[in-house]
N, C-alpha and C positions, 0 to 999 in steps of 0.2 A: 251212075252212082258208084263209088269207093271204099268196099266193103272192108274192114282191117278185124281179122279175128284173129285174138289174146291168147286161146287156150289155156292151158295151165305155165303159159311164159312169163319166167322171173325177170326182175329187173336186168339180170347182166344178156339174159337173151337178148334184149330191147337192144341194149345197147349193144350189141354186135350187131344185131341187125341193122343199125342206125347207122352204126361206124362205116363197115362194109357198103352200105347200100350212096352214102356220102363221100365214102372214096372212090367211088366208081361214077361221080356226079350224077347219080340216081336220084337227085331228092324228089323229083315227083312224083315218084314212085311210093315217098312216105307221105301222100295227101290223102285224106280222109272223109265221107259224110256219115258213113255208121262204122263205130269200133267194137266191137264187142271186147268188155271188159275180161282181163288176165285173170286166171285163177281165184272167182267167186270173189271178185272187189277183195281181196287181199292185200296188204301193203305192199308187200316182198314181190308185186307185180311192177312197186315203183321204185322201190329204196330198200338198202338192207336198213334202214329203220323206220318208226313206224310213226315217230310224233307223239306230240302231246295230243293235239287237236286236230293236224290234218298231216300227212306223209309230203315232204317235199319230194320229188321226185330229185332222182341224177339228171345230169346236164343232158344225157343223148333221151332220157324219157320224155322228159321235159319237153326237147327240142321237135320230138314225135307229134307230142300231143297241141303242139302249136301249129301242128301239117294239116288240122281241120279246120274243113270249109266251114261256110257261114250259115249258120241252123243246123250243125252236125248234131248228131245222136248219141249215145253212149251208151250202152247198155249192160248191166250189171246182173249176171247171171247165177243169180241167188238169192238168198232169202230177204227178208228184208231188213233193212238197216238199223241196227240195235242203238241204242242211246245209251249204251254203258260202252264200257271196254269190255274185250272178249277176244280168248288167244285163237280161237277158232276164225276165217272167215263166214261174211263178210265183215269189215273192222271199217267205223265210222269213221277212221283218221285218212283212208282212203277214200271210203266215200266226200267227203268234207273236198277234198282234190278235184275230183270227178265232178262234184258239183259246180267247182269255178270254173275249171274249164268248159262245162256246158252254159254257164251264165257269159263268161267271153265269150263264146260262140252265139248267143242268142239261140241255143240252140236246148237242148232236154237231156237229163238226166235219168235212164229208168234201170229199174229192180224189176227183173222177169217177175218174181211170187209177190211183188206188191202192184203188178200193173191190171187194169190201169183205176180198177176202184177199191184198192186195199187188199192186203194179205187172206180175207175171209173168201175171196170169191177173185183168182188170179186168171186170165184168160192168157192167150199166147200172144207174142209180140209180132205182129205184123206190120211189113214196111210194101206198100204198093210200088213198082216202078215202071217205070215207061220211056218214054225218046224225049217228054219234058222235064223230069226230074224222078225224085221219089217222094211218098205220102207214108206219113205213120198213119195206121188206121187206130180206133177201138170201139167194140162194139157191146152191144151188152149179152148177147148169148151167142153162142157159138153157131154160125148159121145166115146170123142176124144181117141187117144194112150195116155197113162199117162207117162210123162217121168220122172225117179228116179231123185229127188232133194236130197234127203238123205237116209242114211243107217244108220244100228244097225253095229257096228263093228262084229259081227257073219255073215256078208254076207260076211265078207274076203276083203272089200274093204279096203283104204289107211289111214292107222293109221298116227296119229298128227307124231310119232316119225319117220316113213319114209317121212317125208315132208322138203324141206328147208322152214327157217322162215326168215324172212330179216323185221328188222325195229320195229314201236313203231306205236302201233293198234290207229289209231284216237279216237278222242270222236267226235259224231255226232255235238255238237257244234264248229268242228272243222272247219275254210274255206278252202274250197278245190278247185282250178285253174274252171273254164268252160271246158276245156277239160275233166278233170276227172269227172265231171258230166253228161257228154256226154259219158262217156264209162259206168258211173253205169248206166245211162237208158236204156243204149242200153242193157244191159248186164241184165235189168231186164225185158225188152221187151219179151228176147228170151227167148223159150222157155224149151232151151238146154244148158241154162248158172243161175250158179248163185254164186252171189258176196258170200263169206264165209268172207272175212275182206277187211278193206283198212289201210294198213300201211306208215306210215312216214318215206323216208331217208330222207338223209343227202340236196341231192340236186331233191327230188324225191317226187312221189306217186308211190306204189305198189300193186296192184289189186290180192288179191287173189280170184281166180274164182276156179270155180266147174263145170264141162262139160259133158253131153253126148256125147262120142264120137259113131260113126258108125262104126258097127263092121260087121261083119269080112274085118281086114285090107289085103289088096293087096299090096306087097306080104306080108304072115305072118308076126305080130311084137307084142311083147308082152306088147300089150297095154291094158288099162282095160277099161271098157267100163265105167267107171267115171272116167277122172283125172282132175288133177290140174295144171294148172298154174298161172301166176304172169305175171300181165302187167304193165310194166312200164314206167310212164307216168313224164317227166320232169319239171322241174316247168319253163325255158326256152323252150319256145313253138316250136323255131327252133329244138331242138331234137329232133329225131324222137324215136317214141314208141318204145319198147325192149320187147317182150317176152320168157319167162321162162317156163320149164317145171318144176315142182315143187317136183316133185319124185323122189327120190333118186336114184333110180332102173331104169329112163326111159329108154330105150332102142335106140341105135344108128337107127337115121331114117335120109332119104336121104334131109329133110326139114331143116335139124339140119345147126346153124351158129355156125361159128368157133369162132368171134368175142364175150365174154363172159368176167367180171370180177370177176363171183360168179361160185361157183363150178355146182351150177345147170344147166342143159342143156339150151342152146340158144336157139330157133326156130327162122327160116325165115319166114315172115309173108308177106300178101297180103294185101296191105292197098286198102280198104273199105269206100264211104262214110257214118257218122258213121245214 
């Protein structure tokens, strides 16, 4: 794993260190799976400006932040990410950055005091590593089993290309129905779940989540102990929810619904209140 830590380094640091390290044809030297974020998600870690909406970085940041691998991390070590303007860090016009870059990566975006179930209750960021890759953990008390939130693509787990993808990724300024709000909480609650996107249909919301499952399955089925599925949520409230396995590969299980309009598997579900 290739650890890159910020500290309180401004933009023109970056770029010296980018220039220098590319004059010397070091660039692998600039490749990355966790960065920890410059000066408390601040702009002036990308740009001497700061945006309306998101901070474009300079050419040699920029160039940086394109040196990370695939499911890289980001980590933003501060509070958490305000919805106004604020002259203080952290400033949402850099986070708004941070975030694409961890979306090109297929990879995560986090806020140390917002991780990993909200500002009221922050635990520490831990990343496991070993001779196969590295593991973000989160757990729910300190002490606790740590359950895999994400992987390095070297632990073999489900690459972007074996995934179905359905729809048009929201922007956080996007409005989304009360029910779909009520599935991200919940879904951020748990401790065995976690939202990876929210996509737009046509007449929909599409919840890509991320799951521990319990293994070993009874009888045998070739499930993996992280998958993915897709909930989706109507924008007509009489509909009832639909979920999807989101794996290409998943395997015929006795839960499966036949009723499907996407090639992705169906699942029969057990409605819960949420």
């Amino acid at each position: 794993m290739r650890f890159m830590l910020g500290a309180d380094a401004e933009w023109d640091t970056w770029v010296d260190i980018v220039a220098v390290t590319r004059w010397h044809y070091n660039d692998d030297r600039l490749k990355w799976d966790v960065l920890h974020i410059a000066h408390h998600c601040s702009y002036t870690g990308l740009s001497d400006g700061k945006g309306e909406e998101v901070t474009e970085p300079v050419y040699e940041v920029e160039y940086l932040f394109d040196q990370g691998n695939t499911r890289a991390i980001l980590i933003s070590p501060s509070q958490k990410i305000p919805a106004v303007d604020t002259d203080q860090p952290p400033h949402r016009q850099a986070a708004a950055f941070y975030r694409r870059v961890a979306t090109q990566k297929e990879g995560q975006f986090i806020v140390t005091m917002n991780w990993p179930f909200g500002a009221e209750r922050p635990i520490p960021v831990v990343i496991e590593t070993s001779e196969n890759g590295f593991t973000l953990k989160k757990s729910t008390t300190t002490g606790s089993a740590a359950i895999t939130s994400s992987s390095s693509p070297r632990f073999g787990k489900i690459a972007m290309t074996d995934i179905y993808q359905y729809g048009e990724l929201c922007d956080q300024a996007d409005p989304v129905p009360p029910l779909v709000q009520r599935y991200l909480e919940a879904i951020r609650r748990n401790p065995f779940t976690e939202t990876i996107g929210l996509f737009k249909l046509d007449e929909s919301f599409l919840l890509d989540v991320e799951f521990s499952v319990e293994t070993p399955q009874f009888p045998p089925v070739q499930i993996f102990d992280l998958e993915r599925i897709g909930i989706k949520i109507y924008r007509e409230i009489s509909r009832p929810v639909e979920v999807y396995a989101l794996r290409k590969e998943f395997p015929h299980i006795t839960s499966k619904s036949d009723a499907t309009e996407y090639p992705a598997t169906a699942l029969s579900i057990r409605r819960r209140p949420l």
